[in-house]
C-alpha positions as CSV (number, residue, x, y, z in Angstrom):
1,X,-5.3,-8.0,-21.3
2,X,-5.0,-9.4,-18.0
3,X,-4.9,-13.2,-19.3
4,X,-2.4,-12.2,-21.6
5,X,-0.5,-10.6,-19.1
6,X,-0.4,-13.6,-16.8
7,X,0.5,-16.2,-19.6
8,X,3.8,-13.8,-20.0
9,X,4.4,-14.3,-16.4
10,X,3.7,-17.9,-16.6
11,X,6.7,-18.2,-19.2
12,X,10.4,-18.4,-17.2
13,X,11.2,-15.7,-19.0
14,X,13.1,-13.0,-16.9
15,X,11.1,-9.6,-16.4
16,X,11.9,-5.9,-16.8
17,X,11.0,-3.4,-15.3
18,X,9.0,-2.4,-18.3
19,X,7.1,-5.5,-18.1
20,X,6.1,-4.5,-14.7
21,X,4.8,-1.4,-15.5
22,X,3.0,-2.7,-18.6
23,X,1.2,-5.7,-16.7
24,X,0.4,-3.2,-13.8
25,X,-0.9,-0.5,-16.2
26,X,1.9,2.5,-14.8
27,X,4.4,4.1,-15.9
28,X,8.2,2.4,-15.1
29,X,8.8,5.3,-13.0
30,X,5.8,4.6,-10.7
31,X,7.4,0.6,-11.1
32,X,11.0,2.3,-10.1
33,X,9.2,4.4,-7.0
34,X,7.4,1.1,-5.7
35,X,10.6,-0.7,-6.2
36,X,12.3,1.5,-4.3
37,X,10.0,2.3,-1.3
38,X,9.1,6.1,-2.2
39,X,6.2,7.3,-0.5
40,X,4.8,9.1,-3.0
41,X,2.9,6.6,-4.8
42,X,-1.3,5.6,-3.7
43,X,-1.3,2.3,-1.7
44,X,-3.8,1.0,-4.3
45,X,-1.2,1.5,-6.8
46,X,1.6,0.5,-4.6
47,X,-0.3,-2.9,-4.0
48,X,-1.0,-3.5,-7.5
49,X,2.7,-3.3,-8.7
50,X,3.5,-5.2,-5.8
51,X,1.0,-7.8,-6.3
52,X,2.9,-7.6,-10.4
53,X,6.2,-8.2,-8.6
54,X,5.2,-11.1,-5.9
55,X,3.7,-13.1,-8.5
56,X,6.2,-12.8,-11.5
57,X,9.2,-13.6,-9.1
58,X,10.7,-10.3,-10.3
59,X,14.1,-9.3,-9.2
60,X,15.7,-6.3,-10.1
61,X,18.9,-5.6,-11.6
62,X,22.0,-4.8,-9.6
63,X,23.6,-2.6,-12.3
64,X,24.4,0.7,-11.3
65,X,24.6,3.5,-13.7
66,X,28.0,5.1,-13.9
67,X,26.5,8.4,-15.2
């Protein structure tokens, strides 16, 4: 899984947040906690998805839901 995962990184193909949590092996809410510096999530975890992010160049949207 994890060569897999790094040939989809390799691609310049642009990233969701699903991606993330697929490559890192959590859920997107865990991605969306990382993302957004909650403190509720392990460091090990936190470093993984991190780790997801730094290498895949990830950058997250800046659409805001109107809801």
């Amino acid at each position: 899984m994890y060569r897999e995962s790094t040939k989809k990184m390799k691609k310049n193909t642009k990233l969701t947040i699903a991606d993330i949590a697929e490559l890192s092996g959590v859920s997107i809410s865990t991605v969306s906690r990382v993302l957004n510096g909650k403190m509720d999530v392990s460091e090990k975890t936190r470093k993984k998805v991190q780790s997801i992010i730094d290498k895949s160049g990830y950058i997250p949207s800046l659409k805001v839901s109107d809801s």
